[in-house]
Legacy VTK file of the C-alpha trace (Angstrom):
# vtk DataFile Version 3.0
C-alpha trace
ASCII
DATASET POLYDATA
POINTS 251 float
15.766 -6.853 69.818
14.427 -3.803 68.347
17.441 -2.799 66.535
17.431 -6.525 64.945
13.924 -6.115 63.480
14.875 -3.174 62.101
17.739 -4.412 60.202
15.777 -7.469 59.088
12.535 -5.023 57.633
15.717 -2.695 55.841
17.313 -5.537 54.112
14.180 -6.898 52.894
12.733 -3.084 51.719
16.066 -3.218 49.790
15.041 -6.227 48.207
11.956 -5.388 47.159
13.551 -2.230 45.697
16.128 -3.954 43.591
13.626 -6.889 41.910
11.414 -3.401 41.347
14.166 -1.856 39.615
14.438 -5.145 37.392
10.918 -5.083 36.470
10.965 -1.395 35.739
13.785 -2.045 33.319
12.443 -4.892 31.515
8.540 -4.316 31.579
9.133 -2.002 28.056
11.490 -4.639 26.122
9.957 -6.929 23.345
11.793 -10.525 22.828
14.557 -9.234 21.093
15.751 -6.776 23.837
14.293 -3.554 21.640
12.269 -1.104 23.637
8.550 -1.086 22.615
7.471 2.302 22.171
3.363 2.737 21.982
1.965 3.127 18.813
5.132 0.831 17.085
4.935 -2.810 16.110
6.421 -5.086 18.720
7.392 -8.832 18.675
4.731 -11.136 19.472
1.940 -8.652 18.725
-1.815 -10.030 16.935
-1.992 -7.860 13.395
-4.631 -5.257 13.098
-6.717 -4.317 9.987
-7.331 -1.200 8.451
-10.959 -0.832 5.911
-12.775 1.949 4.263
-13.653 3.570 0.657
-11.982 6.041 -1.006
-14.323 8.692 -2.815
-14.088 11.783 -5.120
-16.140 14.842 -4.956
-16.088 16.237 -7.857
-15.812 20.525 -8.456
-17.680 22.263 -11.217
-15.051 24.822 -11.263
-12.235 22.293 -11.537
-14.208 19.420 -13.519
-12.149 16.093 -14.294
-13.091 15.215 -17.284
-12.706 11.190 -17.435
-14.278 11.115 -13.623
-17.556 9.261 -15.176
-14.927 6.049 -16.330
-14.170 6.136 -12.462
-17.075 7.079 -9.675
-19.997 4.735 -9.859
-21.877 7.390 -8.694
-21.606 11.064 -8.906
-23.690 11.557 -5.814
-22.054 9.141 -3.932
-18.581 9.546 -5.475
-17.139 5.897 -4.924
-13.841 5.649 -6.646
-12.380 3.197 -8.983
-9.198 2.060 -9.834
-7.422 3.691 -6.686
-4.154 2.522 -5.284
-4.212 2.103 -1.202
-1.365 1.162 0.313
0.965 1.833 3.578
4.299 3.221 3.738
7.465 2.737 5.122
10.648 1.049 4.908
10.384 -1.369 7.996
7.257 -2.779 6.212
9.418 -5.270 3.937
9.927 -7.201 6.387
6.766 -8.259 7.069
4.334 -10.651 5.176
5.164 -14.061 4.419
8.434 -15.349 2.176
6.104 -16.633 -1.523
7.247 -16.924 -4.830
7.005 -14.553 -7.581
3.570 -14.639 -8.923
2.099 -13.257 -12.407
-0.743 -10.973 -13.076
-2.220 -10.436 -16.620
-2.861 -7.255 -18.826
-4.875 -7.961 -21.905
-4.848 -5.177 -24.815
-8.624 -5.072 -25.797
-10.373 -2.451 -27.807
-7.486 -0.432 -27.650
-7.653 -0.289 -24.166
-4.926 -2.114 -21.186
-7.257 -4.361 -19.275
-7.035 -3.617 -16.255
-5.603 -0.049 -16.430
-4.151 -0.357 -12.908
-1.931 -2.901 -11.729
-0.385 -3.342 -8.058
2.047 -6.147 -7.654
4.908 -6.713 -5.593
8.707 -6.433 -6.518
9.851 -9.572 -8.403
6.492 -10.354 -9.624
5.748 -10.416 -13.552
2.785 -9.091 -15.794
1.818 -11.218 -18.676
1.304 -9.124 -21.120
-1.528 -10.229 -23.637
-3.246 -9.285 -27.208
-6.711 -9.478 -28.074
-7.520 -7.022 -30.543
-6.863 -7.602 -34.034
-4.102 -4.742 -34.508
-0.949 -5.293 -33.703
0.072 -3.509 -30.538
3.484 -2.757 -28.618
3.805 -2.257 -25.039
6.582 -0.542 -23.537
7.679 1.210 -20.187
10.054 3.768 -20.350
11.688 4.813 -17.135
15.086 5.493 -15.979
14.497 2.412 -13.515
12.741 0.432 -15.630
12.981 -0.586 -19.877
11.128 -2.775 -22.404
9.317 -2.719 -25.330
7.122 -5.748 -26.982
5.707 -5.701 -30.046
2.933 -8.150 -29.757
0.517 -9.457 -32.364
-3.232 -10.729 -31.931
-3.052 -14.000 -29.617
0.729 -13.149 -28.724
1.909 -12.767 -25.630
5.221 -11.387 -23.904
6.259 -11.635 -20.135
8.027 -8.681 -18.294
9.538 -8.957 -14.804
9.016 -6.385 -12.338
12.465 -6.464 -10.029
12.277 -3.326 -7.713
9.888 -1.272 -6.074
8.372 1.779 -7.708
6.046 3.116 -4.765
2.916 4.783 -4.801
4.666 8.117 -6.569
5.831 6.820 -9.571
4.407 4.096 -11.066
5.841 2.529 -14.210
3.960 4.410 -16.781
2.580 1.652 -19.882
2.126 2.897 -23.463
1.723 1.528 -26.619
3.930 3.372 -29.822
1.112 2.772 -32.259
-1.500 4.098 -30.103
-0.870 6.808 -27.993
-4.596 6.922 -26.303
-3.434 3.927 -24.589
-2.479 4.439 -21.140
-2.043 2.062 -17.670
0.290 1.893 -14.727
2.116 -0.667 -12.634
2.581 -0.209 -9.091
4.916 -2.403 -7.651
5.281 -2.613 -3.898
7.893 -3.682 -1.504
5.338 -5.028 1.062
1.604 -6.974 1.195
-0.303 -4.147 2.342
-1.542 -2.404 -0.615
-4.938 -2.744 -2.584
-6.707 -1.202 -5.777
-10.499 -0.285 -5.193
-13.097 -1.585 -7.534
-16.064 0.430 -8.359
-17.355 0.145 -4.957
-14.187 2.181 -3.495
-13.359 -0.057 -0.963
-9.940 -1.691 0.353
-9.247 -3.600 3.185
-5.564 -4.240 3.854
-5.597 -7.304 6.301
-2.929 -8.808 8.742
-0.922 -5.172 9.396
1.327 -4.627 12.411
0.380 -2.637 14.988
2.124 0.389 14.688
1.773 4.177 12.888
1.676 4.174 9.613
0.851 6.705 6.694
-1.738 5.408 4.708
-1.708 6.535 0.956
-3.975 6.709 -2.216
-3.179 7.319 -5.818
-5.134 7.384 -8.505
-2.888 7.530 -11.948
-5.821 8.719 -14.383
-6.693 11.298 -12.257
-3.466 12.443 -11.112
-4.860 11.921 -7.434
-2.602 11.824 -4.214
-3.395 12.298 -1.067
-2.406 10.531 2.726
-2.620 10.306 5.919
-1.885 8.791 9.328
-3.194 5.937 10.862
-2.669 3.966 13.637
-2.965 0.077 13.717
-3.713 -1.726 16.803
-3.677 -5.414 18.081
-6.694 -7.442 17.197
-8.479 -4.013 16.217
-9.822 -2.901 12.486
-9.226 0.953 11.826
-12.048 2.624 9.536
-10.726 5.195 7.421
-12.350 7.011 4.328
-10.373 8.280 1.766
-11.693 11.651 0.113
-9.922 12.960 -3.068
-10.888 16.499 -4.846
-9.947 18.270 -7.965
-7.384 19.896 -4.949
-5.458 16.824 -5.030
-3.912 17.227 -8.454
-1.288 19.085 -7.475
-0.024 16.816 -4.758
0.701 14.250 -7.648
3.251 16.256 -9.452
LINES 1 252
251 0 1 2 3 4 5 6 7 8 9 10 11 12 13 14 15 16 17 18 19 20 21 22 23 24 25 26 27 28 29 30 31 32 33 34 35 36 37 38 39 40 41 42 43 44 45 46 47 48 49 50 51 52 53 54 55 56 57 58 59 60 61 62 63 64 65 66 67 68 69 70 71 72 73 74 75 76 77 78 79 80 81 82 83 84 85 86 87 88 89 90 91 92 93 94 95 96 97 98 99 100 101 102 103 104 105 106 107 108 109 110 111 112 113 114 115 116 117 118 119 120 121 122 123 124 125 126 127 128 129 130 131 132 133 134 135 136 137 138 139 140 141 142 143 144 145 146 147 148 149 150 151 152 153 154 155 156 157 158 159 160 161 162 163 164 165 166 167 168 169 170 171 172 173 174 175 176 177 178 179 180 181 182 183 184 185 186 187 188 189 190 191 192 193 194 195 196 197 198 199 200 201 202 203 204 205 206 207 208 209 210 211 212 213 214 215 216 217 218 219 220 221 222 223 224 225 226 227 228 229 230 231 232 233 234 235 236 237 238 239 240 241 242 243 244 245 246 247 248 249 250
């Protein structure tokens, strides 16, 4: 009798065992059978959001010379006109399927308006003219060509096929005035913002995951990044700080 409950209580330890060891080697799977490793974006997951302002503190020693175009406020050193964005291959995948769209550059008192554009790849830029001298607007790159000569009230629409990244924007210019200077940043993902003259960004609806989380700033020359890490249903404050130091990190 004894022996019998024993060998009942064994076969059912063994059971327990065995479903154990199916749990064990399923809790860590996603939907599609990948393993879901902390701190990476997994099936199913809520998006996170990451916010903050980038600033500049300026150095007497190492003064940038257009800065007061930029920072609202010297004190406070709030940055203008400052690319955020995320990077990472995988990131193309996400954001939802929309057609191309079309953002505008007007050429007023010799100036491009805006100076900084962010887009994403297969978008266009319209390009526009509202000064009364004739201007030409033209990007050359080794991954990118065109040049349009452009009259007051004419216009001339450019397509934007691949990605440049936060690196190496497509430089504008304009052959008849060389003062003129603006970039295009063209993404290969939604998570990307430029900062008005408060500084701020907010890049909404990210996967949870690690990410590094980069700022340019083209008139400047400013580069710097960082790592951040995005969580379900959570918004990440981060502060961007850029110095004359960062120069260098843009070559």
């Amino acid at each position: 009798m004894h022996l019998e409950i024993s060998m009942k209580r064994a076969v059912v330890a063994a059971s327990i065992l065995a479903v154990g060891v199916i749990l064990l080697a399923t809790t860590n799977r996603t939907d599609g059978g990948e393993i879901s490793v902390p701190g990476r974006a997994s099936a199913g997951q809520s998006p996170g959001t990451i916010e903050g302002t980038v600033f500049y503190r300026n150095d007497r020693k190492h003064a940038w010379r257009l800065a007061r175009f930029y920072v609202k406020s010297p004190r406070s050193g709030e940055l203008a006109e400052a690319v955020v964005a995320l990077a990472g291959a995988s990131l193309k995948k996400f954001g939802p399927a929309r057609d191309p769209a079309v953002s505008n550059v007007d050429q007023k008192e010799m100036r491009f308006v805006p100076e900084t554009v962010a887009i994403r790849a297969g978008d266009r830029v319209r390009f526009t003219n509202s000064d009364a001298q004739t201007h030409n607007i033209s990007v050359n790159d080794p991954r990118l060509r065109f040049s349009d000569t452009i009259a007051k009230g004419q216009e001339a629409v450019e397509p934007f096929p691949s990605a440049s990244g936060i690196r190496r924007p497509f430089a504008l210019g304009c052959t008849f005035h060389s003062q003129m200077q603006g970039w295009i940043y063209v993404f290969d993902h939604p998570f990307f913002q430029i900062t008005r003259g408060d500084g701020r960004f907010r890049l909404e609806r990210v996967p949870p995951g690690n990410y590094r989380l980069e700022v340019a700033q083209s008139a400047g020359e400013l580069y710097a990044s960082q790592l951040v890490q995005v969580e379900a249903n959570q918004t990440v404050k981060v502060d961007l700080i850029l110095t004359p130091a960062n120069r260098s990190a843009a070559d």
